[in-house]
PDB file of N, CA, C and O in Angstrom:
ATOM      1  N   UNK A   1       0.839  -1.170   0.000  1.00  0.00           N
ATOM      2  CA  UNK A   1       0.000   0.000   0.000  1.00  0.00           C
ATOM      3  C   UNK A   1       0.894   1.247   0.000  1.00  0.00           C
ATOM      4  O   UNK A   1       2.019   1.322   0.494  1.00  0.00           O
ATOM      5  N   UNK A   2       0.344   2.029  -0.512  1.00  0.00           N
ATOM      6  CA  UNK A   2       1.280   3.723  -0.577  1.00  0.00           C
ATOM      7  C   UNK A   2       1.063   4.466   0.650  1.00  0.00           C
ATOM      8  O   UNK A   2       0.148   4.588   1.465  1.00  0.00           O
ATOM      9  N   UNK A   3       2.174   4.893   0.494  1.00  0.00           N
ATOM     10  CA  UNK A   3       2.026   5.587   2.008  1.00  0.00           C
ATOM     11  C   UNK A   3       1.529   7.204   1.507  1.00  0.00           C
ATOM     12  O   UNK A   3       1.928   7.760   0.484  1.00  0.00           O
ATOM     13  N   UNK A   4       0.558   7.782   2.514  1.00  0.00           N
ATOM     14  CA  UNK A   4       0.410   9.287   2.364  1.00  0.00           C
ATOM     15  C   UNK A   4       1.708  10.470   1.918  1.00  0.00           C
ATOM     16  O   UNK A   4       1.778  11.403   1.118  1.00  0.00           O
ATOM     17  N   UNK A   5       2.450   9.970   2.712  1.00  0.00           N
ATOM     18  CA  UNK A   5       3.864  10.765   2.986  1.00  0.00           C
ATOM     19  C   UNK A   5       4.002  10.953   1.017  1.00  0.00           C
ATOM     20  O   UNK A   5       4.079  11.902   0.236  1.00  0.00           O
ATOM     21  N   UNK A   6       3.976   9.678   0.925  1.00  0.00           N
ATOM     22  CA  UNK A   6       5.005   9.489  -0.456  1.00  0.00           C
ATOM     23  C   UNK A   6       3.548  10.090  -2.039  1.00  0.00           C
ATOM     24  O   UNK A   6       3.831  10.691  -3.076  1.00  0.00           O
ATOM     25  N   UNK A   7       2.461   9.720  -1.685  1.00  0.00           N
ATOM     26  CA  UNK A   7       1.996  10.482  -2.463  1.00  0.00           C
ATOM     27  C   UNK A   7       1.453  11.935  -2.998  1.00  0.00           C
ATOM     28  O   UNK A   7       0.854  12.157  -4.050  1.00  0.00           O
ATOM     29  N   UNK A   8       1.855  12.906  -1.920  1.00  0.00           N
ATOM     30  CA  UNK A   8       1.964  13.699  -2.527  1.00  0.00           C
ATOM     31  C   UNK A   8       3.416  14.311  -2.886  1.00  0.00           C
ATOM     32  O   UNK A   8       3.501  15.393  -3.466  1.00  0.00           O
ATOM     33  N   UNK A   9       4.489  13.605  -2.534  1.00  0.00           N
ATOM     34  CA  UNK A   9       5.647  13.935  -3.302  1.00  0.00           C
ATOM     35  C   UNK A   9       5.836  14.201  -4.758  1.00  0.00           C
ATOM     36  O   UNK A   9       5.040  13.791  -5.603  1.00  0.00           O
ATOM     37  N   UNK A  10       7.081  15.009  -5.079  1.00  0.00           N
ATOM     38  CA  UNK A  10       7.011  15.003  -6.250  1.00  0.00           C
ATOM     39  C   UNK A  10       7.936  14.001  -7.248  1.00  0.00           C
ATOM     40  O   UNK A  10       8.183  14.073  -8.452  1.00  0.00           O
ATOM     41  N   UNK A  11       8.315  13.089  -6.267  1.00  0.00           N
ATOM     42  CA  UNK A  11       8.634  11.567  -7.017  1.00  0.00           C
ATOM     43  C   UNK A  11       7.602  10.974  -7.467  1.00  0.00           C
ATOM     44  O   UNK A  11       7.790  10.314  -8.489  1.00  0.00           O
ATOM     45  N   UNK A  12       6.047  10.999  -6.823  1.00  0.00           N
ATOM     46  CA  UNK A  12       4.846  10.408  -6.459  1.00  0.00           C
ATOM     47  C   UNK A  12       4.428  10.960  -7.959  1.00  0.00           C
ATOM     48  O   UNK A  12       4.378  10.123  -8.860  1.00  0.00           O
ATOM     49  N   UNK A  13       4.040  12.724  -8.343  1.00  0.00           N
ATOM     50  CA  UNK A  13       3.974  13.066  -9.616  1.00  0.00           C
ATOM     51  C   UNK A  13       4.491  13.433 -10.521  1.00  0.00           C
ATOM     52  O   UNK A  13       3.972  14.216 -11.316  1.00  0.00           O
ATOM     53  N   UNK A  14       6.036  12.798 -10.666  1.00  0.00           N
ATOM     54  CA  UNK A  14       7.007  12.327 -12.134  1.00  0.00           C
ATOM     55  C   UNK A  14       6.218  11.142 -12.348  1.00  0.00           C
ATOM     56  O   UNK A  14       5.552  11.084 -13.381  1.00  0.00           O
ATOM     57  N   UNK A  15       6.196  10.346 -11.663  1.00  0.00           N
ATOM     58  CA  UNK A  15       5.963   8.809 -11.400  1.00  0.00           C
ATOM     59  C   UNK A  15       4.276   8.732 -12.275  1.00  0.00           C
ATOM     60  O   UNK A  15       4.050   7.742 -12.969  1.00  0.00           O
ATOM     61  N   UNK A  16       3.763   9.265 -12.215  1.00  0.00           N
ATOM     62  CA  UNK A  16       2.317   9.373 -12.392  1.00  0.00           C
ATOM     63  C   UNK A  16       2.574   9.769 -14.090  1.00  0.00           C
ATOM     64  O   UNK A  16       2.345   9.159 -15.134  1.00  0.00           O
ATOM     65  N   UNK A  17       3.046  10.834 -13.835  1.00  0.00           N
ATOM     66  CA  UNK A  17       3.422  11.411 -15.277  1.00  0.00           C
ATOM     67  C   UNK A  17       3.806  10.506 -16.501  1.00  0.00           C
ATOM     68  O   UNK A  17       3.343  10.538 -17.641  1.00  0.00           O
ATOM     69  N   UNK A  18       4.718   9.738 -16.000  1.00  0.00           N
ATOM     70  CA  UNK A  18       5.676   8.755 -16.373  1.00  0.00           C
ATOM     71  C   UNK A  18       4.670   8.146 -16.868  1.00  0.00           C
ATOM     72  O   UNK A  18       4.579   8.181 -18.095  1.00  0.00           O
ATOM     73  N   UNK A  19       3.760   7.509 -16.200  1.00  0.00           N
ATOM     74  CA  UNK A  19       2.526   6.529 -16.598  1.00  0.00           C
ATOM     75  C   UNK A  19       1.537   6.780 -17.221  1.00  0.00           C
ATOM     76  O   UNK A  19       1.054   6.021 -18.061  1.00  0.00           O
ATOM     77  N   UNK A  20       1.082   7.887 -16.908  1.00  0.00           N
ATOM     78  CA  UNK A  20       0.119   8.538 -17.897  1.00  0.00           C
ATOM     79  C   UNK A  20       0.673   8.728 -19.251  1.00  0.00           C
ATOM     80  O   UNK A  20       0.227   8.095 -20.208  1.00  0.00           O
ATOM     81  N   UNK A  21       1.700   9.642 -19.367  1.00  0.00           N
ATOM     82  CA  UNK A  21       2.668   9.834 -20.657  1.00  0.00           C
ATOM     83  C   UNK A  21       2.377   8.374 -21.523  1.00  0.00           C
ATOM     84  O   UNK A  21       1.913   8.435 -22.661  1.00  0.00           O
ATOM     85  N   UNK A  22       2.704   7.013 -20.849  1.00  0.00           N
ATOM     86  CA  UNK A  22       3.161   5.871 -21.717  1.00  0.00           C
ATOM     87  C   UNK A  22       1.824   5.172 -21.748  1.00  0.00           C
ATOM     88  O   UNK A  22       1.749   4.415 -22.715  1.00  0.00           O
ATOM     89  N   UNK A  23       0.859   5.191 -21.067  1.00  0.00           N
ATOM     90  CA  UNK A  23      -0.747   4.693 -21.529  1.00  0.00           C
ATOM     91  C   UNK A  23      -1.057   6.185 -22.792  1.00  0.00           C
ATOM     92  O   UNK A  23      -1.536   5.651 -23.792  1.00  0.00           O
ATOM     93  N   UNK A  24      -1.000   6.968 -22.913  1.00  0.00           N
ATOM     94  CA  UNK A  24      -1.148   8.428 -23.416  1.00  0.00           C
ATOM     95  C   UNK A  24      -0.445   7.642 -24.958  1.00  0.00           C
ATOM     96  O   UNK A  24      -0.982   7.351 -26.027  1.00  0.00           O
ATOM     97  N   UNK A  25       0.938   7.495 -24.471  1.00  0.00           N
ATOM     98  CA  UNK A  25       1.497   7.405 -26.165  1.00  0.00           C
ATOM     99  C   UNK A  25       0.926   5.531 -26.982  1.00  0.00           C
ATOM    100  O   UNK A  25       0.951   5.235 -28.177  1.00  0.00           O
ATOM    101  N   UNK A  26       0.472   4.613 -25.770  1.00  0.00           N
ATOM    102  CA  UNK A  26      -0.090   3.392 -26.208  1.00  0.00           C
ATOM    103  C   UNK A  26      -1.186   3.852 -26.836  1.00  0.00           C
ATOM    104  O   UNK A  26      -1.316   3.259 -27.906  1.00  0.00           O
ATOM    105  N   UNK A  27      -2.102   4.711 -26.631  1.00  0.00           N
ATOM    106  CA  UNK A  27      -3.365   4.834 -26.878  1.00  0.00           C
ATOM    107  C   UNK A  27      -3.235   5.478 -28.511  1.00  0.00           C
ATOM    108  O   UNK A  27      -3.970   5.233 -29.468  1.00  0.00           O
ATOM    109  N   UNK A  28      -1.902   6.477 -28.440  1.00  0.00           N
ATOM    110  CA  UNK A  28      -1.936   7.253 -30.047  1.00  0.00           C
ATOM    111  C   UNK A  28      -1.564   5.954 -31.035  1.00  0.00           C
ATOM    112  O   UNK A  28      -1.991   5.748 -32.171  1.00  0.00           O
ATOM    113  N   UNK A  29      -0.691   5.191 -30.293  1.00  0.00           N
ATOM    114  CA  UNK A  29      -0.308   4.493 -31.294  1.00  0.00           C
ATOM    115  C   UNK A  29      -1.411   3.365 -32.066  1.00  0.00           C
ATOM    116  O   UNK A  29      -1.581   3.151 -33.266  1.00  0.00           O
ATOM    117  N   UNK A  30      -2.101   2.725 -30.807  1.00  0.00           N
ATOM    118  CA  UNK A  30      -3.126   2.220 -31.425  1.00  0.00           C
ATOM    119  C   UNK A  30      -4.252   2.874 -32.048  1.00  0.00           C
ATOM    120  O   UNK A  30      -5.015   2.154 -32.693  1.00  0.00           O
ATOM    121  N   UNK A  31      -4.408   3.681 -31.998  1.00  0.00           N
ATOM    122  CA  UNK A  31      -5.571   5.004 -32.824  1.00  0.00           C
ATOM    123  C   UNK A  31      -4.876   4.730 -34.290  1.00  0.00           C
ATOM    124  O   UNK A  31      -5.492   4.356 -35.288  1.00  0.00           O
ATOM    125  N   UNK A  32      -2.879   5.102 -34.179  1.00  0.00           N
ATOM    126  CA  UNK A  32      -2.841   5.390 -35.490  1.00  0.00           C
ATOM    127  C   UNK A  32      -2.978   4.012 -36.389  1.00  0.00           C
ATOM    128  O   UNK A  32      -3.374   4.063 -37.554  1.00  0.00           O
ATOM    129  N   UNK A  33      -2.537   2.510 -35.600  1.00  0.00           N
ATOM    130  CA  UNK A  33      -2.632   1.475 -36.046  1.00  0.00           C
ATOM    131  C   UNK A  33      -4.110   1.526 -36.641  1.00  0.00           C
ATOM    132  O   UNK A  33      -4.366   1.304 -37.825  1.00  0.00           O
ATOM    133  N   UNK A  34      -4.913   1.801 -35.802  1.00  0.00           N
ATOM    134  CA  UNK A  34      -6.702   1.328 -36.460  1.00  0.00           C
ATOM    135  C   UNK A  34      -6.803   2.077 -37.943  1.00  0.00           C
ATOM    136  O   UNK A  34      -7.079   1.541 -39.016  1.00  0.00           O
ATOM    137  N   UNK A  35      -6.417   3.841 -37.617  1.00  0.00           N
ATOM    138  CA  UNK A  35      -6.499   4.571 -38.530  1.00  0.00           C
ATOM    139  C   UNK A  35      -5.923   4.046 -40.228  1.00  0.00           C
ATOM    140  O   UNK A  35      -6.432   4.101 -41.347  1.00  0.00           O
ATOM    141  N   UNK A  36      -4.795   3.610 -39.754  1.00  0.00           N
ATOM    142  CA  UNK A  36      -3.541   3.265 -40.965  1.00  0.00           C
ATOM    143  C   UNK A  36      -4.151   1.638 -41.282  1.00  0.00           C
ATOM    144  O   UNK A  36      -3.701   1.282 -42.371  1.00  0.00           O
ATOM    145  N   UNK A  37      -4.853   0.775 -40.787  1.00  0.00           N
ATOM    146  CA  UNK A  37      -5.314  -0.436 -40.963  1.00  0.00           C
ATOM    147  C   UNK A  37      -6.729  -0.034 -41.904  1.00  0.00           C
ATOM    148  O   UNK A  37      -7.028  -0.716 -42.884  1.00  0.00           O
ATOM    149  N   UNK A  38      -7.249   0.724 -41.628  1.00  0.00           N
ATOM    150  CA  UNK A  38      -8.718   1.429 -42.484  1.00  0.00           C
ATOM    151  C   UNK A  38      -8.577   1.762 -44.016  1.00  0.00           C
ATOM    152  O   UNK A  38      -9.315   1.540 -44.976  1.00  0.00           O
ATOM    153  N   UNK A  39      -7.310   2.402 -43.880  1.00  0.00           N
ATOM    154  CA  UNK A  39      -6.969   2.845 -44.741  1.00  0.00           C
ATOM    155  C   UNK A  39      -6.254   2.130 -45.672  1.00  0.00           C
ATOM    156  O   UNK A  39      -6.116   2.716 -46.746  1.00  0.00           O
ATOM    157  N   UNK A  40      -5.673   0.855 -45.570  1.00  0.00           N
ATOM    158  CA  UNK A  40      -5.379  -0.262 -46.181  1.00  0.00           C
ATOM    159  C   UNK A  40      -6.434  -0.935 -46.595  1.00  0.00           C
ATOM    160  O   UNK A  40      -6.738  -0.852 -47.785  1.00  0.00           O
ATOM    161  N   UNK A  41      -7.053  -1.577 -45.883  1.00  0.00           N
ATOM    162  CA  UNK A  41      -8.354  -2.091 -46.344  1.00  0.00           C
ATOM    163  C   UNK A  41      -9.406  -1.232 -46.778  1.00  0.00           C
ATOM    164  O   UNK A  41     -10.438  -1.891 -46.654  1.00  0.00           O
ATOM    165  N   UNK A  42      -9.657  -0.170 -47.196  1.00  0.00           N
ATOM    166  CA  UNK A  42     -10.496   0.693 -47.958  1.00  0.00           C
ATOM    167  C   UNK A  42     -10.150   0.823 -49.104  1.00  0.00           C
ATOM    168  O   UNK A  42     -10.983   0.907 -50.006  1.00  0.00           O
ATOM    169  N   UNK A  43      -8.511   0.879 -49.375  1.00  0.00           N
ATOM    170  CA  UNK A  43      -7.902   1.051 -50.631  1.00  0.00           C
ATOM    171  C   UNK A  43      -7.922  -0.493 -51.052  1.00  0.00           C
ATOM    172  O   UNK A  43      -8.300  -0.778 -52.188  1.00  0.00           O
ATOM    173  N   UNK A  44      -7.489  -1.583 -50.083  1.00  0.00           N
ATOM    174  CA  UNK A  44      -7.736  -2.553 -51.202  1.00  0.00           C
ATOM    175  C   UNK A  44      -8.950  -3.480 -51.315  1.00  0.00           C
ATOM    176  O   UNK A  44      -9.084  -4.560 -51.890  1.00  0.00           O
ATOM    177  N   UNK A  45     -10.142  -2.424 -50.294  1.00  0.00           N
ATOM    178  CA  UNK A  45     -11.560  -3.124 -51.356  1.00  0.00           C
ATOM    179  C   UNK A  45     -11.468  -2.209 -52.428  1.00  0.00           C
ATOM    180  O   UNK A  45     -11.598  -2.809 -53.494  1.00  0.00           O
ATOM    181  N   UNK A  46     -11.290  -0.946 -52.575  1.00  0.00           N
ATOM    182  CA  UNK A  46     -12.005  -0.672 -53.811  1.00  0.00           C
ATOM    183  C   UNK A  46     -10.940  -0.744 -54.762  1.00  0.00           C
ATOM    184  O   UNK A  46     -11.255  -0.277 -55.857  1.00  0.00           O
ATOM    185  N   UNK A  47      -9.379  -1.338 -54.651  1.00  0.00           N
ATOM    186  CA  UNK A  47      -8.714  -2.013 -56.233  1.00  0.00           C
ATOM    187  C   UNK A  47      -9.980  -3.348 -56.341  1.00  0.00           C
ATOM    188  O   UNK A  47     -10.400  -3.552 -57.480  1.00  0.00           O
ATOM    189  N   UNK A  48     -10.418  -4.000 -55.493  1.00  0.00           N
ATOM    190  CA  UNK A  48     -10.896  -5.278 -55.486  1.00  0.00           C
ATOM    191  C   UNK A  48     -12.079  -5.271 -56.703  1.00  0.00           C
ATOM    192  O   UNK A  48     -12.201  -6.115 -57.591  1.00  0.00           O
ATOM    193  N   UNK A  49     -12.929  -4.044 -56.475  1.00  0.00           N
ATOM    194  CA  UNK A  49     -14.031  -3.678 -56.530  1.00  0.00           C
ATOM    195  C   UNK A  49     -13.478  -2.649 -58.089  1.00  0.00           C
ATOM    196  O   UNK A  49     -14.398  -2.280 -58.819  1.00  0.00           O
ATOM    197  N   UNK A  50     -12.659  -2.428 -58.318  1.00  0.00           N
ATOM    198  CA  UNK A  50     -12.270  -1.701 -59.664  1.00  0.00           C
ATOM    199  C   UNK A  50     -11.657  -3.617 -60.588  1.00  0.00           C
ATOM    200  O   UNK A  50     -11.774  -3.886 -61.784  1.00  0.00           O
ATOM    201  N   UNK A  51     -11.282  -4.203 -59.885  1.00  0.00           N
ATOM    202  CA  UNK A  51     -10.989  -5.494 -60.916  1.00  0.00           C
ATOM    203  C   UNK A  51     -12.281  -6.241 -61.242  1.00  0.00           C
ATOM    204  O   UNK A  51     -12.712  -6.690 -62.303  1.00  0.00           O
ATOM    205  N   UNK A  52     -12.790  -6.233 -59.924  1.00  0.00           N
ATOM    206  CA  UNK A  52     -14.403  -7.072 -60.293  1.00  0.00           C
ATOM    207  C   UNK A  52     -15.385  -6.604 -61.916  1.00  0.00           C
ATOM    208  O   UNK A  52     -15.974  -7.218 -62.805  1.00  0.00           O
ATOM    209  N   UNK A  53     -15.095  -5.229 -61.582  1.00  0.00           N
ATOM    210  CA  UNK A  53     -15.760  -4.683 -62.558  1.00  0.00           C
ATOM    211  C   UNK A  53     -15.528  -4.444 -63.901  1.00  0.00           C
ATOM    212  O   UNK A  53     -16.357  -4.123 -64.753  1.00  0.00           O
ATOM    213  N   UNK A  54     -13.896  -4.690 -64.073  1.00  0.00           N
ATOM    214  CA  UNK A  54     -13.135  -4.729 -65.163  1.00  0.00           C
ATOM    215  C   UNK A  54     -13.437  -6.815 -66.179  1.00  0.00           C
ATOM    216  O   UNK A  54     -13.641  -7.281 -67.300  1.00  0.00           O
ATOM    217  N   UNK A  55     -13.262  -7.239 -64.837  1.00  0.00           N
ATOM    218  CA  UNK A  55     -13.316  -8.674 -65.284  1.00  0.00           C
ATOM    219  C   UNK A  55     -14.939  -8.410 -65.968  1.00  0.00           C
ATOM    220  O   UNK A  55     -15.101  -8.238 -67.176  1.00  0.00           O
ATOM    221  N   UNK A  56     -15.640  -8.414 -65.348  1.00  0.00           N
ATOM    222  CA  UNK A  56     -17.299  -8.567 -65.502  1.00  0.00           C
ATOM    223  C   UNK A  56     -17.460  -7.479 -66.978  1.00  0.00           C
ATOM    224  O   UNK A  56     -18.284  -7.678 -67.872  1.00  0.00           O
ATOM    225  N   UNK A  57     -16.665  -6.561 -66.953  1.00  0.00           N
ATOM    226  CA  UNK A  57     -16.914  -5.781 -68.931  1.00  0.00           C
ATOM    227  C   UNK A  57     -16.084  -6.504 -69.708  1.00  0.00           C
ATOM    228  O   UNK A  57     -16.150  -6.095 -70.867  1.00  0.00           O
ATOM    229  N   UNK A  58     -15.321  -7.414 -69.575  1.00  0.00           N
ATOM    230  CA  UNK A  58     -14.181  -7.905 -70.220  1.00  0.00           C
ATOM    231  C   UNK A  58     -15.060  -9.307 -70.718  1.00  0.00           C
ATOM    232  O   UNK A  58     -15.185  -9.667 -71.889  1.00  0.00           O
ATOM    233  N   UNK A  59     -15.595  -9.950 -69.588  1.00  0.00           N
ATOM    234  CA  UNK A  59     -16.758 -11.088 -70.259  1.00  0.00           C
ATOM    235  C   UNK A  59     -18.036 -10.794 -70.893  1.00  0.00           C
ATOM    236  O   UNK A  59     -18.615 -11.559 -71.664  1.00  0.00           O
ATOM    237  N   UNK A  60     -18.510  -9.465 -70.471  1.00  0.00           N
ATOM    238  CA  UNK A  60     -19.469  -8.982 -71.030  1.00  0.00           C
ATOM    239  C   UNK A  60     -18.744  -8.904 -72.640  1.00  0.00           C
ATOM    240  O   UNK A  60     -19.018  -9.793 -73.446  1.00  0.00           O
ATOM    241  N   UNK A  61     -17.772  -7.728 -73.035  1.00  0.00           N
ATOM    242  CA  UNK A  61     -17.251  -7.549 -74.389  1.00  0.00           C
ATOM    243  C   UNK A  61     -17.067  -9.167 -74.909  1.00  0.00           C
ATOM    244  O   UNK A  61     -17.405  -9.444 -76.060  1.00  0.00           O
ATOM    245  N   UNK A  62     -16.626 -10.010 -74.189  1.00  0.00           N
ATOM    246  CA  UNK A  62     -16.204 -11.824 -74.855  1.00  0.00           C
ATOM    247  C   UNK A  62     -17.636 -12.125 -75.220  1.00  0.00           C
ATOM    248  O   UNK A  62     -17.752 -12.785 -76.252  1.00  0.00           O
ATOM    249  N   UNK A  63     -18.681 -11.810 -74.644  1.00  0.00           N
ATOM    250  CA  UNK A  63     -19.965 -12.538 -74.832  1.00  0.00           C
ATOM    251  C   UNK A  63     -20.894 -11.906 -76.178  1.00  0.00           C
ATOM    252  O   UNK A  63     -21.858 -12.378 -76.781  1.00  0.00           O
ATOM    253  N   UNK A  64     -20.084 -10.546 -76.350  1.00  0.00           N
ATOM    254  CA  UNK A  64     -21.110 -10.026 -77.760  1.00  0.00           C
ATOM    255  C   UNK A  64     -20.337 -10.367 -78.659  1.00  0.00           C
ATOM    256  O   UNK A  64     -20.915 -10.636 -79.711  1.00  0.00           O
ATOM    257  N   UNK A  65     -18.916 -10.495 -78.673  1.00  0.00           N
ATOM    258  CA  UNK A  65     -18.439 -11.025 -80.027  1.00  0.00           C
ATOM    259  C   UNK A  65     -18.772 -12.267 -80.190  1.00  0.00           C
ATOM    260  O   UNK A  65     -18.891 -12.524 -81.388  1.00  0.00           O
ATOM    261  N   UNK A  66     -19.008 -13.290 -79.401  1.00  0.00           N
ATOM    262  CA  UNK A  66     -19.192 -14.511 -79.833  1.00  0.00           C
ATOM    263  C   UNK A  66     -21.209 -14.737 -80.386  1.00  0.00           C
ATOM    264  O   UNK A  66     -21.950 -15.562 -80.922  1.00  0.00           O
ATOM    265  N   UNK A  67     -21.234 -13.559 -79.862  1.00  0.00           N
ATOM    266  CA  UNK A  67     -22.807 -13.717 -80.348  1.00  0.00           C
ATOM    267  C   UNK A  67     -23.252 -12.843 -81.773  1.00  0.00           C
ATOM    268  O   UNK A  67     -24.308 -12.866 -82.405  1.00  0.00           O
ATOM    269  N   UNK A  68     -22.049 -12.104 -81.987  1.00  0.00           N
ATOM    270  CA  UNK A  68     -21.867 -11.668 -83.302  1.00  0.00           C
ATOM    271  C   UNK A  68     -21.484 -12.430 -84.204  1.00  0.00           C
ATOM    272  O   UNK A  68     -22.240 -12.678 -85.142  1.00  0.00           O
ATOM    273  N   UNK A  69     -20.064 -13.046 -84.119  1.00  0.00           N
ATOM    274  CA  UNK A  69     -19.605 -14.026 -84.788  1.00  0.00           C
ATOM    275  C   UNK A  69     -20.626 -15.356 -85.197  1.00  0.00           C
ATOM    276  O   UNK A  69     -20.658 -15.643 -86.393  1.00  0.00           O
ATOM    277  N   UNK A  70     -21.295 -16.016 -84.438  1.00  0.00           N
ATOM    278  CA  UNK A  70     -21.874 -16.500 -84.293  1.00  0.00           C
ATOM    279  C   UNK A  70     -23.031 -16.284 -85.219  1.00  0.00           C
ATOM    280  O   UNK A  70     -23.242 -16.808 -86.313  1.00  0.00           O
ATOM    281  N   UNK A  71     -23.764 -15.368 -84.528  1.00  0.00           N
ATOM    282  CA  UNK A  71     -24.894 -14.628 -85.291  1.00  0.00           C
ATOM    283  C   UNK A  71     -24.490 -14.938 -87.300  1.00  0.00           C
ATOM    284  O   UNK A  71     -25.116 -15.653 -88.082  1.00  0.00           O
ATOM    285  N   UNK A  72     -23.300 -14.113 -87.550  1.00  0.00           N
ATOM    286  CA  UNK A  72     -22.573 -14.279 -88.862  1.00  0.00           C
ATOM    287  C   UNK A  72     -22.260 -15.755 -89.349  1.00  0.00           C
ATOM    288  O   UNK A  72     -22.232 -16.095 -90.531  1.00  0.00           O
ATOM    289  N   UNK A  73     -22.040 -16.534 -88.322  1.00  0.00           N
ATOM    290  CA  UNK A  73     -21.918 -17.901 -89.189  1.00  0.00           C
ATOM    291  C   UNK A  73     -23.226 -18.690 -89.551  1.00  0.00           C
ATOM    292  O   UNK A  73     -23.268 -19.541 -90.440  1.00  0.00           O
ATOM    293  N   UNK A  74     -24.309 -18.313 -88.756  1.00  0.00           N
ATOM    294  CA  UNK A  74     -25.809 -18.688 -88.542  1.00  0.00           C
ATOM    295  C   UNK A  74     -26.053 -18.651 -90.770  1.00  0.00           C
ATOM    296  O   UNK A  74     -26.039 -19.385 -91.758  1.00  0.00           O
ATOM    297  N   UNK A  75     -26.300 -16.744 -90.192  1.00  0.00           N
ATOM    298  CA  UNK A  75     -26.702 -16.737 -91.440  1.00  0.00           C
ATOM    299  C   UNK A  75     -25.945 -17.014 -92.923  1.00  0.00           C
ATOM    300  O   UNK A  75     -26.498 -17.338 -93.974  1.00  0.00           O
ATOM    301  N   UNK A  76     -24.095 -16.720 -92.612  1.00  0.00           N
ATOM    302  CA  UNK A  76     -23.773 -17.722 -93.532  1.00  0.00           C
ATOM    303  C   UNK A  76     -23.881 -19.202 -94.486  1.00  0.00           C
ATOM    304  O   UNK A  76     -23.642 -19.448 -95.668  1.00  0.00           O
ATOM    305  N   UNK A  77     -24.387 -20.059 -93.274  1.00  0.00           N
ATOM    306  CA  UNK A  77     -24.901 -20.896 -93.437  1.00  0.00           C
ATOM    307  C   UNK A  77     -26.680 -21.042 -94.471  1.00  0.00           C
ATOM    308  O   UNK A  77     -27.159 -21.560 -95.480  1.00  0.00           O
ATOM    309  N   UNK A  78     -26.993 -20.279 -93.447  1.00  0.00           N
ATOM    310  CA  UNK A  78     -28.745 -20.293 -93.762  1.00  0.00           C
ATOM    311  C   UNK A  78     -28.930 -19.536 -95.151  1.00  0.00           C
ATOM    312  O   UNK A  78     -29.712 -20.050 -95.950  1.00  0.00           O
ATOM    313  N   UNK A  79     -28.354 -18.493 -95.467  1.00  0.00           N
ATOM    314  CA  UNK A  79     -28.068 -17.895 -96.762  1.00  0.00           C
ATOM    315  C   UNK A  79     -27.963 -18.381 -98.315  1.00  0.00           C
ATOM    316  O   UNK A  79     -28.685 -18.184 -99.292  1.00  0.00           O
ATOM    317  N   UNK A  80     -26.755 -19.098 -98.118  1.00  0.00           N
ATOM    318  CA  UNK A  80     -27.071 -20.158 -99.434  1.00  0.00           C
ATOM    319  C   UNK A  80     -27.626 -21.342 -99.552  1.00  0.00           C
ATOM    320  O   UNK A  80     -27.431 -22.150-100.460  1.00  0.00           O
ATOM    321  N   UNK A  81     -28.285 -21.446 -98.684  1.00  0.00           N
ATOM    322  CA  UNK A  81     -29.356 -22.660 -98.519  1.00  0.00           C
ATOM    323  C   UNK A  81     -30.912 -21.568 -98.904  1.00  0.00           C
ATOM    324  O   UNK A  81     -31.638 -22.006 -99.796  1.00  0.00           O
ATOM    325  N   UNK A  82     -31.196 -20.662 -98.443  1.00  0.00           N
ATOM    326  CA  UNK A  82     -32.471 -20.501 -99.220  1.00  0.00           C
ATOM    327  C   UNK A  82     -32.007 -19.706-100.543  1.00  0.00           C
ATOM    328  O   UNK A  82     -32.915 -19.734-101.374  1.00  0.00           O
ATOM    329  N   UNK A  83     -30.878 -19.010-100.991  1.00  0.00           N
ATOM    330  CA  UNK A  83     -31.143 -18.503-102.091  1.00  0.00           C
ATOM    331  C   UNK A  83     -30.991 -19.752-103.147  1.00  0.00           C
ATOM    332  O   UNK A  83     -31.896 -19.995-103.945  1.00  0.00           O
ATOM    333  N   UNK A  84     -29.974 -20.405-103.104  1.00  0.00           N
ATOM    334  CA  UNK A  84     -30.197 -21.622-103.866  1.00  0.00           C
ATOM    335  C   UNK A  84     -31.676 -22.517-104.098  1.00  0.00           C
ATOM    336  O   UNK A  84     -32.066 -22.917-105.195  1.00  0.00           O
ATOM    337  N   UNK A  85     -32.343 -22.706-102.857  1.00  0.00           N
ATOM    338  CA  UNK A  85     -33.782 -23.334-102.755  1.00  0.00           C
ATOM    339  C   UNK A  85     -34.567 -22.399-103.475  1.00  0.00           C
ATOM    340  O   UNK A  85     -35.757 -22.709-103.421  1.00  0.00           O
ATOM    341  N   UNK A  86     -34.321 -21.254-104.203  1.00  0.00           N
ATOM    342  CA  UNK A  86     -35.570 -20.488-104.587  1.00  0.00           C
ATOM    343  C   UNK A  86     -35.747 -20.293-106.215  1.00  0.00           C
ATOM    344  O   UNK A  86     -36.722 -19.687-106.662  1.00  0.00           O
TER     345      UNK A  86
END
């Protein structure tokens, strides 16, 4: 137990200081950890969220050429089969 004598000395409030100071600088540091962790993961959802969206126009653009191409071999086909039949 502390003795009266010794707490209001001013060994008693360096001592205090001392402790407060180093809970004081634990507390900035974890603030800046959360802060600087937010900020990592914000930036890499939205690269995440800029590739998602790149992939998804990139299959979209794969899916009309093949339905063009496609489309073009259809009627290639179907073409000289009825002009010949007529």
């Amino acid at each position: 137990m502390v003795e009266e004598k010794y707490v209001g000395t001013k060994a008693f409030e360096e001592f205090k200081e001392h402790v407060d100071s180093r809970f004081n600088h634990l507390d900035q540091i974890s603030k800046e950890t959360i802060d600087s962790n937010y900020e990592n993961l914000n930036w890499t959802i939205q690269n995440m969220a800029l590739q998602f969206k790149e992939e998804i126009h990139k299959s979209y653009m794969n899916e009309i050429c093949f339905i063009i191409v496609t489309s073009l071999s259809i009627i290639a086909l179907i073409l000289p089969i009825v002009l010949f039949t007529i």
